[in-house]
Structure formats: C-alpha cells, structure tokens
N, C-alpha and C positions, 0 to 999 in steps of 0.2 A: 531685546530684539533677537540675538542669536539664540537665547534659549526658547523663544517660541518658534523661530526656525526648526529646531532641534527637533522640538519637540513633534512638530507637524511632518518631520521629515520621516522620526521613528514611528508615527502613526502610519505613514506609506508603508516603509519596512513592512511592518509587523501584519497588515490589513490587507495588502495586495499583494506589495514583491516576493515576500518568502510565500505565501500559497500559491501563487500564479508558478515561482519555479519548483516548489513541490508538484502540482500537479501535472507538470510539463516530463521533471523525473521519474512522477511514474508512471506514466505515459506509454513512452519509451519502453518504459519495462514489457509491455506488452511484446513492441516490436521488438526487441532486443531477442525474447523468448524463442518470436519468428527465427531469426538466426540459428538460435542455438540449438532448439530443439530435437531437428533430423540429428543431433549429431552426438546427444547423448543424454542416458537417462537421468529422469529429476533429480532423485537424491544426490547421485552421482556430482552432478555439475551445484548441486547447494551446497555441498560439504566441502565442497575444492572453494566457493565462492566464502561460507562462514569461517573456514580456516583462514584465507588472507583478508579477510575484513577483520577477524579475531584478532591478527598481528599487528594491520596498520593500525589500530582503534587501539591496541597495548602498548606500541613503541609512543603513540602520539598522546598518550595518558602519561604515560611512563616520564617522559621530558620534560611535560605540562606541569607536574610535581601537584599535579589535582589532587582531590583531597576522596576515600576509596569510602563505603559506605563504614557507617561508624555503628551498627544495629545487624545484626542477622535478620531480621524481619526485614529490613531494605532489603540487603543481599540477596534474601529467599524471594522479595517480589518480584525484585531483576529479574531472576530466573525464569519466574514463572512466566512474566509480559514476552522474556524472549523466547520461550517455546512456543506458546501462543502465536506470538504476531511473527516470529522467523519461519521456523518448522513449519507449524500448523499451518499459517496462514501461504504461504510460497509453495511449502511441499502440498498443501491441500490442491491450488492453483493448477502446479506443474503436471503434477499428475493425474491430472482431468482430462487435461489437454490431451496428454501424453498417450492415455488410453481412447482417444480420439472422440473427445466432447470439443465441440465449434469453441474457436477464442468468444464468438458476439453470446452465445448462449453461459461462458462462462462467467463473464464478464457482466453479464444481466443479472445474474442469479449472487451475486458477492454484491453487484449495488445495490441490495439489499441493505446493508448494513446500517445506513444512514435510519430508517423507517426502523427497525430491529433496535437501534438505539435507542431512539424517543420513544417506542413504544416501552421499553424500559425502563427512562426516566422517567415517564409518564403513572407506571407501576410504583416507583419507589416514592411517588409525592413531587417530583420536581416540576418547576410547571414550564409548561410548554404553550407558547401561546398558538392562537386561531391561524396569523399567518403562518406561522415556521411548520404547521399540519399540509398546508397550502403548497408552501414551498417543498416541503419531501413528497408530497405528493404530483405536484408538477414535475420534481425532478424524475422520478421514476420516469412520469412516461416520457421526458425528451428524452431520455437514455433509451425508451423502448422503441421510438422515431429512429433514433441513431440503428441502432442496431436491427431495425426489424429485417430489411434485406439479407444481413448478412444470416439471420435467426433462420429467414428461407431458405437456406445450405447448408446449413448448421447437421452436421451427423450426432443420429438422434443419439441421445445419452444412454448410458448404459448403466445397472443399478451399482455398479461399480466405481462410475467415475463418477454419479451422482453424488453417490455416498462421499469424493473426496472434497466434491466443491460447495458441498454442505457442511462440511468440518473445517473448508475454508472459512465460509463465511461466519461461523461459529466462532471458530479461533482469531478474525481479526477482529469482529462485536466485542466481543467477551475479552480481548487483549487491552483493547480499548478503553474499553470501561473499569478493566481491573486495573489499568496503570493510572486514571485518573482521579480513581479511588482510595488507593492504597500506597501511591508511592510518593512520597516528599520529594521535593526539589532537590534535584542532582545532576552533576554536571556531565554532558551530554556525551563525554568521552569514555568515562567512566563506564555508565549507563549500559552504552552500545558493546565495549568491552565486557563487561559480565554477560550482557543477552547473546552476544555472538559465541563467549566461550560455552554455556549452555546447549545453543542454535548445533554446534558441532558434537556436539558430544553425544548428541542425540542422532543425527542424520549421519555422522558414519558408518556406526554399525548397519542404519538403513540401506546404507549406499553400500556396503558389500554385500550386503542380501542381492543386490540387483545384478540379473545374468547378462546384459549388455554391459556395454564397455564405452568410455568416450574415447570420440574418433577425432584429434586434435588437427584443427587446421587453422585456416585464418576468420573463419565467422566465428567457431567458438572461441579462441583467442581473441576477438574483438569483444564477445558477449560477455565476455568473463573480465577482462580490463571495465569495462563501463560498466557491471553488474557492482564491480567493487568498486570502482572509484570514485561511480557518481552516484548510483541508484543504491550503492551503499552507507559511501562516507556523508554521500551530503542529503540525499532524499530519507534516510532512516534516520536522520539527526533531525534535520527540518520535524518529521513528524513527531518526533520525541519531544521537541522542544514546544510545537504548537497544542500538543497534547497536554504539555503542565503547563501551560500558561494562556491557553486559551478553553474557549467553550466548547465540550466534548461535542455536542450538536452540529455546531458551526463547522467544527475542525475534518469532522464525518461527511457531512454532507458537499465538501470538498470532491470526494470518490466519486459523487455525481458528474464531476468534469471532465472523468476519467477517458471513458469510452468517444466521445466525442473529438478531444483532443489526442489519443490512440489515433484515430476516421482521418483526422487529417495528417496526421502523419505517414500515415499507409496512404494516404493519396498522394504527396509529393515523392515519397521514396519508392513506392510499389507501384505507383500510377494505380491504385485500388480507385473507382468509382468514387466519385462527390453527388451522390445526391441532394436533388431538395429536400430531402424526407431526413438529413444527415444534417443538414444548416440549418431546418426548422427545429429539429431537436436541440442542437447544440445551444439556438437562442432560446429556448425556452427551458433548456439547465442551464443555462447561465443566468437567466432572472430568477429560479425557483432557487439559488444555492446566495442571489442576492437576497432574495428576500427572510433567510433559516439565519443568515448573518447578519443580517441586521437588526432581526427578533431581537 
C-alpha cells in the first residue's frame, strides 16, 4: 500500500509539481529582467550572475563529494549545452530587449522553440503524433492571444536586435536537443557547475567590451539575489533534470506556459491589464501543452 502511495505521489512530482514550479521560475525571469534592466547592461549583469551561480553550484558539488564527469566527451558536452543554453540563450534574450525590442514581441518569437523542436524530430524519423501537431499548434496561438496587445506597442525591432533574439531562439532549440542527445545522465550539481564555469568565461570578456556600467541599487541587488538563487539554483536544475529524464517535446513545449504566466504576474505586481484576450489564451496553452504531454 505505501509503495503505491509512493509511487502515485512521484508521479505528481515528476508530471505537474516540478513543471508547474519550473515554469512559474521562469516566469519571473521575465519580470525580474523588468527590474533590472534600466540599470545595467546584459553581459554586464550575466557575468556577475554566472560567476555566483559558478561558486554556489562548486562549493554545493564540492561538499556533495558528487562524482565529476569521467569521459572528456561528457566534459566537452557540458560545455557546449552551457554556452548554448546560458550565453546564447539569456545574452540572445537580454540584449534584444536591451536594444529596445518589446518583452511580448520577444517573447513570441523564442516560443517558437517548441514547433522548431518537432519539426526536428520529425526530420530525424521520430514520430510525432496528430495530436502533439495539434497541441504546438494551438499552443503558438494562445501565446499570440496572450501577447497580441502588448505586440500593438511593441517598438518595432531592429535588424540588430532581431539578429539577437534569433540566435536566442537558435541557441535554447539547438541546447536543447544537443543535451538530450549527447549527454548521459549526470548529477545536476555537477552539470550546472561545468555549464556555469563556461557560461563566465565566455560573457566576461563580453561584459568589458560593454561602455555602460551597472548602477547598483536595490532592484538590481534584488534581480541579481533571485537571478541566482532561484531562477538559477533551482529553475536551471529543474530544466536540466526534466531534460534527461523526460520527453524533449513535452519538456519544450512547457515554454508555451511562459508568456501567459509572465501576463499574470505583471498584472498583480504592475497592475498591467488582464484581459479576455490574455485568459482565453492562457486556457487554450494550457490544453495545447496538455494535450503535446500526454501524446
């Protein structure tokens, strides 16, 4: 009896609670950004963020007495998934913004990712059923529902910041699919520890190229604690770990929750608008991301 307890219990875990608070952390990240942004440039505040995720993710391996990759081919794939999905994917994001592309239009054009996947796996023979077509494609447009207002303000993009939030979306597809391809199961401390000391190695030099300066107060001091502590330690570990042990498809099409669950957060903390056009999307990504999950 208590191991079907058990067992029923880890199926919640694993099926709702850790994605529902994945996509709630990255969520946030969106608003978090809000914060921090006025107040200093992307590389700038990613290299100060990968350096203390570098250390807490080294001292908590370190203690852990986890066990370090045993292959250079592991080693080298770390690396790769964390330039990709850290650098790539974040500095692509930040710096979209940065050079004044709208968050809804940013945010539109990376949830892509989900579609860019299957069409993918779909290339390489894996099969993809009728519904899960269904469902990335309903998903797109509750996200387009979600976001179409804000898309009407949205300052139009520049072939500059286009070009970054298309090497975004490049860099989290293609991180994605390389970590679920190529890298054996490995323990999640570890893991983040190699990607993050990459993640830095790469974005400092970036970040002294940059002629701004961060202007330290108390939103970036709040954006930089919650960038590492939650939207690092535990939202980059959740996705690493539903990554190797769940269905690339499934796990992707999560990102569809994104923007919707962002809408309401901006509505209780900014008093940002609720529309119907915002609640009918949001229920119709939430049936399109049940239905790619339960394919």
């Amino acid at each position: 009896m208590f191991n079907s307890y058990n067992i029923t219990l880890q199926l919640w875990v694993n099926r709702f609670i850790i994605p529902a608070v994945f996509v709630f952390i990255w969520s946030a990240g969106f608003v978090v950004a809000r914060y921090a942004m006025p107040h200093s440039p992307p590389m700038s505040f990613l290299a100060v963020r990968f350096f203390c995720s570098l250390i807490a993710f080294a001292i908590w391996a370190y203690f852990s007495g986890v066990q370090w990759p045993q292959s250079k081919s592991q080693a080298m794939h770390l690396l790769v998934v964390g330039a990709l999905m850290q650098v790539g994917y974040l500095g692509g994001v930040w710096s979209a913004v940065r050079l004044g592309m709208g968050a809804g239009l940013s945010a539109l054009i990376t949830g892509l990712q989900p579609i860019l996947t299957a069409i993918w796996f779909s290339y390489v023979g894996s099969k993809i059923y009728p519904q899960q077509w269904w469902g990335l494609a309903l998903g797109f447009l509750g996200v387009v529902l979600v976001l179409s207002d804000k898309l009407a303000h949205s300052i139009e993009a520049t072939p500059l910041s286009l070009f970054f939030i298309v090497l975004a979306l490049a860099c989290i597809t293609i991180g994605t699919i390389y970590q679920k391809h190529f890298l054996k199961s490995q323990d999640v401390r570890v893991a983040n520890t190699m990607q993050f000391l990459i993640a830095f190695v790469i974005a400092l030099p970036l970040a002294l190229l940059e002629k701004e300066t961060m202007h330290w107060n108390m939103e970036l001091a709040g954006a930089m604690i919650w960038s590492v502590l939650v939207s690092t330690l535990l939202g980059a570990s959740l996705l690493y770990v539903m990554i190797q042990k769940g269905a690339t498809l499934s796990v992707t099409s999560l990102f569809y929750l994104v923007p919707p669950v962002a809408a309401f957060m901006a509505f209780v903390l900014f008093h940002e608008p609720l529309s119907f056009k915002i609640i009918l999307g949001t229920v119709i990504t939430t049936l399109a991301v049940a239905l790619v999950v339960r394919s």
